[in-house]
C-alpha positions, 0 to 999 in steps of 0.5 A, a space after each residue: 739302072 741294073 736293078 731296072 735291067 734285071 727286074 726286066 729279065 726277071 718280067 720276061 722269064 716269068 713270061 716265058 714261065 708262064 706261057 709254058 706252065 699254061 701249055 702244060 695245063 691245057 695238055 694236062 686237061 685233055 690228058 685228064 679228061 681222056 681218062 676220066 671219060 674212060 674214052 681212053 683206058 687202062 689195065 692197071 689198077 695202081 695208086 702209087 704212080 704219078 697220074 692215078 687218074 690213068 692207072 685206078 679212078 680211085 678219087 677217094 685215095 688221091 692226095 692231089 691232082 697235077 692240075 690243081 698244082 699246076 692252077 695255084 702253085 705253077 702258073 699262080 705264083 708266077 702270074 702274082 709275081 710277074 703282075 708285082 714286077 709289072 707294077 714295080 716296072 710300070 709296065 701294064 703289058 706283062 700284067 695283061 698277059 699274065 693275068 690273060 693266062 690266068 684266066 685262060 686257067 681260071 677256066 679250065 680249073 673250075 670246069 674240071 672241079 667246079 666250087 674251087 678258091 679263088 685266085 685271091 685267096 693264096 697272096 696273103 700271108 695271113 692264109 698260111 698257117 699250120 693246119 692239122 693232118 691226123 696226128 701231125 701239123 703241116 703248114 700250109 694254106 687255108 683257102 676258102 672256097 667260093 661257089 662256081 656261080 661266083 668264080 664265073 662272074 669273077 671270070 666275066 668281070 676280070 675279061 672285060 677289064 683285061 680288054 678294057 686295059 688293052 684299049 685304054 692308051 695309057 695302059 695298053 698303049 703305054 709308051 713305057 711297056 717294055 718290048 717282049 720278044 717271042 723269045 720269052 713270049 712264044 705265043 704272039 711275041 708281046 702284041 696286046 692286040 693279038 691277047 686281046 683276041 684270046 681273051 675275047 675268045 675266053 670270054 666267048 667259051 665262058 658265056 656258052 656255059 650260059 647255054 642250056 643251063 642258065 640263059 638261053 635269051 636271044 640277048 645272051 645267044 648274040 652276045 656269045 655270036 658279038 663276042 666270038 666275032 671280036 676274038 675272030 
């Protein structure tokens, strides 16, 4: 019984954890993006801050960037771990939100940088290794990327069945989903109805991107109208 109420407080503050990691990363974007644009700008030029992005654009002399941190480290641990305490719970619905938020990221992150690992490739053990950095050896881990063509069809795949789960009674509708308060969910406190919305508009930004460049049928322009009612 105390290990069940505290693997339940461990699923709502990896919630919580999550929901606030995903609103950093949409602010980190917009923060990005308003300077690599240059719409914004500076008059500094060093590399030794937190953001070079703001002080210098010199890509080459950046050892990391906060969103890829923010995709993999930040929000991609939490969702793993939240996903294993759903299955240890039995209780879908924290997996639908977070892997819901997941993809919300997924998004984001391959627009920004395009070819990048997939999401799968950092939860087994087998990928982490010591890799060699110049003179020296660092662990960490190898992740191979997949192109963006793929992450894409990943995104489309993983969209349809979050919004399968979410119809499916047993699932969506399981009697043994634990209640979430907003407390821990501040976006739409637990109501898989409400996710259900956000990952059809997800889905619907997802399939614009068919739009100049790949598919401009009118089957693919309905389907983005069909799909953005829904999230409506």
């Amino acid at each position: 019984g105390n290990h069940i109420e505290d693997a339940t407080d461990a699923a709502n503050v990896l919630i919580s954890n999550a929901t606030f990691f995903t609103q950093q990363l949409v602010y980190d974007y917009a923060d990005y993006n308003i300077y690599l644009s240059q719409c914004l700008t500076t008059t500094g030029n060093s590399q030794t801050g937190s953001y070079p992005y703001k002080q210098g654009w010199d890509f080459l002399n950046i050892n990391r960037h906060p969103q890829w941190r923010r995709h993999y480290c930040d929000l991609g641990t939490t969702v793993h771990k939240l996903i294993t305490i759903a299955n240890e719970l039995d209780s879908p619905n924290y997996e639908i939100i977070g892997r819901s938020l997941r993809l919300l990221s997924t998004q984001m992150t391959t627009d920004q940088f395009g070819d990048m690992p997939s999401n799968d490739r950092f939860k087994s053990v087998k990928d982490y290794m010591w890799t060699k950095y110049g003179d020296s050896y660092k662990r960490g881990y190898k992740a191979r990327f997949e192109t963006q063509e793929d992450i894409y069809k990943w995104m489309i795949d993983e969209a349809d069945t979050l919004i399968a789960m979410i119809d499916d009674a047993s699932i969506g509708g399981s009697d043994n989903n634990r209640v979430i308060l907003r407390d821990y969910d501040n976006i739409y406190a637990g109501k898989l109805n409400e996710w259900k919305g956000l990952v059809y508009a997800i889905k619907a930004r997802i399939l614009l991107r068919n739009i100049p460049n790949i598919n401009t049928s009118a089957e693919m322009c309905n389907e983005i109208i069909n799909t953005a009612q829904k999230a409506i």
